[in-house]
C-alpha positions in Angstrom: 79.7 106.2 80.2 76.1 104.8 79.5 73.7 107.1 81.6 70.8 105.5 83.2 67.5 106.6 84.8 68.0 106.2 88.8 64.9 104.6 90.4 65.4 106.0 94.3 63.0 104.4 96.6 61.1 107.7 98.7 63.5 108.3 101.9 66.4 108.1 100.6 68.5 111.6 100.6 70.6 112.2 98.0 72.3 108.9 97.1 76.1 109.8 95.0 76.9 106.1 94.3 75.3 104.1 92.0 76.4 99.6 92.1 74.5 98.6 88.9 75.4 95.0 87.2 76.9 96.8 84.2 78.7 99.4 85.8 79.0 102.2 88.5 77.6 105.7 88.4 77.9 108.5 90.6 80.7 109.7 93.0 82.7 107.7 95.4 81.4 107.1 98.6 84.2 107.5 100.9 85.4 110.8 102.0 88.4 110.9 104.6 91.0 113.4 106.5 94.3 112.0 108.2 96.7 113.6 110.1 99.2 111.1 111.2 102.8 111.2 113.1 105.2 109.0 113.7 108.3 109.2 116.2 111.3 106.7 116.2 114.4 106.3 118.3 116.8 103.0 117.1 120.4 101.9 117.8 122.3 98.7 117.1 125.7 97.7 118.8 128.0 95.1 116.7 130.0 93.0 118.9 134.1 92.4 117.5 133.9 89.0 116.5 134.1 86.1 119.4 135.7 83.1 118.8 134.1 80.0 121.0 133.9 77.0 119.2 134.0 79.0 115.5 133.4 82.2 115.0 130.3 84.6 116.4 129.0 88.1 114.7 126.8 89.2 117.6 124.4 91.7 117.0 122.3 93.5 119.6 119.8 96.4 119.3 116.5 97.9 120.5 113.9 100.4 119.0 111.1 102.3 120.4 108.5 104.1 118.9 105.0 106.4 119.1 102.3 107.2 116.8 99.5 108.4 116.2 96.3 108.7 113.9 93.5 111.5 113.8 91.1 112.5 111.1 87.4 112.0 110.1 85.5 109.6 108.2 82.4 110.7 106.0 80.4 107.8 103.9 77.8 108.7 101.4 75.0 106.7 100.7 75.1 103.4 98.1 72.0 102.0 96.0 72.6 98.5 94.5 70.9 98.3 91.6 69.2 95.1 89.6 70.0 94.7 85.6 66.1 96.4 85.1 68.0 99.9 87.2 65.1 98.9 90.3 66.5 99.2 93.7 68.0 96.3 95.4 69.6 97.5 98.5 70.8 100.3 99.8 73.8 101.4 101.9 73.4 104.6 104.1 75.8 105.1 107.1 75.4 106.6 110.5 77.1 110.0 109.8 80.2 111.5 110.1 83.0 110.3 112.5 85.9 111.4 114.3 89.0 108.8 114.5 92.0 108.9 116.8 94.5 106.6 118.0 97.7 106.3 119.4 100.3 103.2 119.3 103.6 102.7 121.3 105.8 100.1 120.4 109.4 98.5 121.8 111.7 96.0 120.2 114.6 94.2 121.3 116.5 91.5 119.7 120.0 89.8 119.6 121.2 87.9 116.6 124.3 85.6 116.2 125.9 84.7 112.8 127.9 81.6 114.2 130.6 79.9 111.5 130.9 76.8 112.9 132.8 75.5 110.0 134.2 76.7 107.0 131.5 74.9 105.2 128.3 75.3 107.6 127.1 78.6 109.2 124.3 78.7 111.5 122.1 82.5 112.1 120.0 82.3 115.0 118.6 84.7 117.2 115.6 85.9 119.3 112.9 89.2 119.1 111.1 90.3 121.4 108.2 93.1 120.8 105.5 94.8 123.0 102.7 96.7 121.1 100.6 98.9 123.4 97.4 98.5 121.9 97.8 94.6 122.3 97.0 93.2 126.4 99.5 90.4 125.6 102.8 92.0 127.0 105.8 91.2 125.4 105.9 88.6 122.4 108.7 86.8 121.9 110.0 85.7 118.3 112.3 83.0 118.0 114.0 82.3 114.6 117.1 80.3 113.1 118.5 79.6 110.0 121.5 77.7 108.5 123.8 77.4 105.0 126.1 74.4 104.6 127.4 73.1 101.7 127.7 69.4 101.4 130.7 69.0 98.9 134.2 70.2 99.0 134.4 72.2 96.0 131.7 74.4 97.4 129.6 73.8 94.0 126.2 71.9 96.3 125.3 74.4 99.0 121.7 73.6 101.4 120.0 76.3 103.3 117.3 77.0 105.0 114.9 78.6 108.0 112.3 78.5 110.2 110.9 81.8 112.0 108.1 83.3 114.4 107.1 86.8 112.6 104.6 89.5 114.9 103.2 92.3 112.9 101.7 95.2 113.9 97.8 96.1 115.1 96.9 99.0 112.3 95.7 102.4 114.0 92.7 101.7 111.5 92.2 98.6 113.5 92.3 100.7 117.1 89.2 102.8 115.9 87.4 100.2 114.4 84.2 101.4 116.9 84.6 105.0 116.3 83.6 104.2 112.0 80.5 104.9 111.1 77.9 102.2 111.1 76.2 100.7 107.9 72.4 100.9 107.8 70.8 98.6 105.0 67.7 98.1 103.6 66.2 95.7 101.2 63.6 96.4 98.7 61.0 94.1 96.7 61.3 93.2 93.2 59.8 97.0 92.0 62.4 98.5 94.2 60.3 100.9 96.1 58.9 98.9 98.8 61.0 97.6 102.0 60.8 93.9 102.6 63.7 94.1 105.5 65.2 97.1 107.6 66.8 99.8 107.8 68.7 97.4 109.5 71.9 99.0 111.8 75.3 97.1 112.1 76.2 98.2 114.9 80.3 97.6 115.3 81.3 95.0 117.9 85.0 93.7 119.1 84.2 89.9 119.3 87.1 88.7 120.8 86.7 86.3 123.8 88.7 88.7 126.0 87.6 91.8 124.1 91.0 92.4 123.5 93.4 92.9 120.4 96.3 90.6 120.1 99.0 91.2 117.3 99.0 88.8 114.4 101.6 86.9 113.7 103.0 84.1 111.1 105.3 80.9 111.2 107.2 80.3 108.3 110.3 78.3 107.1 111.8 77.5 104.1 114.3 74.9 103.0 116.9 75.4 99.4 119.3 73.6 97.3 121.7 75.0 94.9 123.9 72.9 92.7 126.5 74.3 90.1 125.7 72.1 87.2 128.7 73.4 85.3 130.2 76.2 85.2 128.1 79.5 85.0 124.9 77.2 85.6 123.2 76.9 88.8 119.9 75.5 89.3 118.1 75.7 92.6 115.5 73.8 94.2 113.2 75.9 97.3 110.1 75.3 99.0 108.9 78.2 101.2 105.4 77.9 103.7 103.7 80.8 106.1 101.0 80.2 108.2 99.4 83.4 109.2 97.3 83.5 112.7 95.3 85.7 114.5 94.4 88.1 111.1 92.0 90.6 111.4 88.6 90.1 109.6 84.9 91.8 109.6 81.9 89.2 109.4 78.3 90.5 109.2 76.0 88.9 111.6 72.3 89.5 111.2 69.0 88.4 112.2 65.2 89.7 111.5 65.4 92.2 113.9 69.0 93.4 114.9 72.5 93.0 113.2 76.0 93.6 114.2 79.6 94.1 112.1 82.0 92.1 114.3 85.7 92.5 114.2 87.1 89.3 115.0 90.9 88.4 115.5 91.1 85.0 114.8 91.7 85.1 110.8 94.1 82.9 108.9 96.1 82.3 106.1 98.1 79.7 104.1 100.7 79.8 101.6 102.5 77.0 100.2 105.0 77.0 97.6 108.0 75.1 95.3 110.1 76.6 92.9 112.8 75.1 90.4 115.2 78.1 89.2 118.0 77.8 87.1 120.5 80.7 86.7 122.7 81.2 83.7 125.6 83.2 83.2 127.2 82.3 79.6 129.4 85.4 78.9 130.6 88.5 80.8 127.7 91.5 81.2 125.0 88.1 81.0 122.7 86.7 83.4 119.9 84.7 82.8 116.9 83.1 85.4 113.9 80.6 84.2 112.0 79.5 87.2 109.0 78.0 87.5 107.0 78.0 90.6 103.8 75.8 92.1 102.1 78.0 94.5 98.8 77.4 97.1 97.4 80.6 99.0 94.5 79.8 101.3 92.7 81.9 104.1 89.9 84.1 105.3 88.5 86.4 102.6 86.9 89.2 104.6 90.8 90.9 105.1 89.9 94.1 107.3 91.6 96.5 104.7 89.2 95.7 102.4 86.6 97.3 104.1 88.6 100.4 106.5 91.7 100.7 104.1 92.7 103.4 101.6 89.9 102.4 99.3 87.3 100.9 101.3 84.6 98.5 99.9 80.9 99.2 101.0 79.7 96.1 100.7 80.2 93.3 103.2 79.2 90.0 103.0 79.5 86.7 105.1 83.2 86.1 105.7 84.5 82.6 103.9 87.8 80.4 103.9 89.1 80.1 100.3 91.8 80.6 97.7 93.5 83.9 98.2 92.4 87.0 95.8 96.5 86.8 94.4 96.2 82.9 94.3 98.1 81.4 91.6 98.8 77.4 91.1 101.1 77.8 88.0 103.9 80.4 87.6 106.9 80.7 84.4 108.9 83.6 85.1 112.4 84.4 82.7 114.2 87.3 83.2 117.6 88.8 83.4 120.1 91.0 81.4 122.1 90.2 77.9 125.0 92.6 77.4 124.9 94.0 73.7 127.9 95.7 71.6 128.0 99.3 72.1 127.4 98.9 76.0 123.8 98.4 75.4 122.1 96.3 77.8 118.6 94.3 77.3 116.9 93.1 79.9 113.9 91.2 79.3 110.8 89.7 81.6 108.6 87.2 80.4 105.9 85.6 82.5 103.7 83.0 82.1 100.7 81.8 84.5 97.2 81.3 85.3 94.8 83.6 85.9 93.5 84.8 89.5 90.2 83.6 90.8 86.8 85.4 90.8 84.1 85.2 92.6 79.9 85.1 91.2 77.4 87.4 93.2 73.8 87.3 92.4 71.4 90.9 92.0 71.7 92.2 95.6 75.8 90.9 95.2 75.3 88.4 97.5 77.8 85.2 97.3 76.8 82.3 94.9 78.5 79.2 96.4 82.3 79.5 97.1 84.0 82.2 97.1 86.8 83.4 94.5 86.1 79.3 92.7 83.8 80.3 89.9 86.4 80.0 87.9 89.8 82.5 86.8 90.7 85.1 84.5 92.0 84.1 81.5 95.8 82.7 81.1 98.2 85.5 81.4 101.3 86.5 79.3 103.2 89.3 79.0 106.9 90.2 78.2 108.1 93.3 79.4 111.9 94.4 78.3 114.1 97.2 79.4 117.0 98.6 76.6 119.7 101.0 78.2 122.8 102.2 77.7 125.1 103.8 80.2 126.5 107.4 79.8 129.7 109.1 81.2 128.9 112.7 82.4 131.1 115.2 83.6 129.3 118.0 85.9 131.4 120.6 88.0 134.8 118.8 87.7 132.6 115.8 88.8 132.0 112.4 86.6 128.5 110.7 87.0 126.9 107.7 85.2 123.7 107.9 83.7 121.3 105.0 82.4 119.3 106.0 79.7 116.7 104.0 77.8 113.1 102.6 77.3 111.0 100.3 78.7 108.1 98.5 77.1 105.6 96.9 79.1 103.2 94.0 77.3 105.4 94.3 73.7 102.6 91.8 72.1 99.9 93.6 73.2 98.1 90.3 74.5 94.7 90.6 76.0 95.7 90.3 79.7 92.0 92.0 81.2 92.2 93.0 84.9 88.0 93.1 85.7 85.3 90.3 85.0 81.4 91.0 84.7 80.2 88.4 88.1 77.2 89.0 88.3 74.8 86.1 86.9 72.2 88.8 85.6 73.9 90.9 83.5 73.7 89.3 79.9 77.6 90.3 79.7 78.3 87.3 83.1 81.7 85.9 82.3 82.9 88.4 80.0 86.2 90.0 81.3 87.6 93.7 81.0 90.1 96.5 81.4 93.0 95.1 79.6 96.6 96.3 80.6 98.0 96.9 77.0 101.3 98.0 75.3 103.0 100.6 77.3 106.4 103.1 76.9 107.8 104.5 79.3 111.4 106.0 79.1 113.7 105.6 81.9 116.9 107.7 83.3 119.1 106.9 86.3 122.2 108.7 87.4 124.3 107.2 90.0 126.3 109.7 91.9 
């Protein structure tokens, strides 16, 4: 690592992470403790099949259960630094924090596999969930689903869904006030004099009711699969979830205050269709080539960005756009080719574009839309897996093992996973980190 003089504007104690165009110096920021529990209590009854009109598989069940979340949240401060190492910004936070939470959650739902005819099966049923951090008492989940297939010979088969999912409200969500707050300052072009702040964010729930209410997505899909001839089928889907109610952060500030609000109102889109074909030409054989045309759309300031595992410091200006894993253009092949002396190959070869980026300018800010100034480069790799299985007697007792080795990238081809987006470093555009040529050996035993 290149080491660089730090120019620290006076006031600022001790910064330990350094944002500079051309890398980062210093320690992390984000220092955490968790002590978490969960308890659980389940059961499902299956009903002896009914007959009424065909035949029913009823299923009933219910779950409850508690947990909780305690721990302690430390944030150290964070200088951005221009490509000349002066001052920007900085990051400092309003101390240490103690976090705790506690969720309660019941389930119940029924769910009826109904053969109404030999050749068309209908799966419907009904969920109905209560979260107690939510005010929104019990949400109910409605979803259905059928199979039929159209000829006689059973060779064209139709299926498909539609469905109300609820997630969950994350504990990390519940303490979202108890975090500590960002306090920001800007700096002139020398770095050492303020031009705005310390400015406090002070964390706000702004929700119209003040309230949480649990996300949730629709989504259906719809699939045909025809037997072309015989060990060929090719398959035709299209699959679309909307996403409501997301959580997101958006910075609002003005000359003289500034707030961080949570807001519950987030959404996403994804779209997609997808041709498959599945080939199997000989015995210990099965091949897949599917190519799918995907859209992902939403809100790009996702909460976990910011108060997950590994939380980003920075926040800007939340913005609707393509989706960090967004990916128009997908070639997938994979499967498993039986060899002589039981070997078995199994490769994985994938084809498709690369996944947007965004541009920032020298305090990171934004420059025009997010994650469209333009994508990583086009990705390729082919991954394969050779094993062979193994007979092996232990204690009177005969196990099979899977022995073998798996390469990951076999060309080596440049597949970076980082991009330089910042329009002042002299490196803007250049990509990084490239995931190359891998071993790893593999052993499985099934008992």
């Amino acid at each position: 690592m290149r080491v660089f003089p730090a120019q620290v504007p006076v006031g600022i104690p001790n910064p330990t992470l350094f944002l500079y165009p051309e890398q980062n110096a210093g320690g992390y920021f984000h220092r955490e403790g968790r002590n978490s529990h969960l308890y659980q209590w389940a059961q499902i009854y299956h009903f002896h099949p009914v007959s009424a009109a065909g035949t029913h598989l009823i299923q009933l069940g219910y779950a409850y259960s508690q947990s909780d979340y305690s721990g302690t949240e430390q944030n150290c401060n964070v200088v951005i630094q221009r490509e000349d190492h002066t001052t920007a910004q900085t990051i400092q936070f309003s101390g240490p924090a103690a976090l705790s939470a506690v969720r309660n959650e019941f389930s119940f739902f029924y769910q009826d596999k109904w053969q109404l005819h030999s050749r068309f099966t209908l799966d419907y049923g009904v969920r109905f969930d209560h979260n107690g951090l939510s005010k929104d008492g019990a949400n109910i989940a409605p979803r259905i689903g059928f199979v039929y297939a159209l000829t006689k010979d059973n060779k064209t088969a139709v299926r498909g869904g539609v469905g109300l999912f609820y997630d969950k409200i994350p504990l990390n969500v519940a303490t979202f006030l108890q975090y500590p707050a960002e306090i920001i300052t800007q700096f002139d072009a020398n770095g050492l004099n303020i031009v705005q702040g310390p400015l406090t964010f002070v964390h706000s729930v702004a929700t119209p009711s003040g309230q949480l209410h649990v996300p949730y997505s629709l989504g259906w899909n719809f699939q045909l699969d025809r037997e072309i001839t015989y060990g060929l089928i090719f398959r035709f889907g299209y699959e679309q979830r909307e996403t409501h109610r997301d959580f997101i952060v958006d910075p609002v500030q003005t000359s003289t205050s500034a707030s961080l609000n949570l807001l519950n109102n987030g959404r996403q889109s994804y779209r997609e269709f997808q041709w498959t074909l599945r080939w199997n030409p000989v015995e210990r054989t099965r091949l897949f080539f599917s190519y799918v045309r995907a859209r992902a759309r939403g809100d790009l300031n996702s909460y976990d960005q910011f108060f997950g595992t590994l939380p980003n410091p920075v926040i800007r200006q939340n913005q609707f756009g393509p989706l960090a894993f967004d990916v128009p253009n997908r070639f997938l092949f994979w499967g498993t080719i039986g060899l002589p002396w039981k070997l078995e190959y199994s490769p994985v070869l994938e084809l498709r574009q690369g996944f947007p980026f965004s541009k920032v300018d020298e305090n990171l800010n934004f420059i025009g839309l997010r994650n469209e100034a333009g994508r990583f480069p086009f990705f390729y790799t082919w991954d394969f897996l050779l094993q062979r299985p193994w007979k092996v007697v232990f204690r009177h007792k005969t196990y099979t093992v899977h022995a073998g080795l798996r390469i990951f990238n076999v060309t080596g081809h440049d597949n970076p996973r980082d991009v330089q987006q910042n329009i002042t470093s002299p490196l803007f555009g250049n990509t990084f980190n490239a995931f190359g040529r891998q071993y790893r050996a593999r052993v499985e035993i099934d008992f």
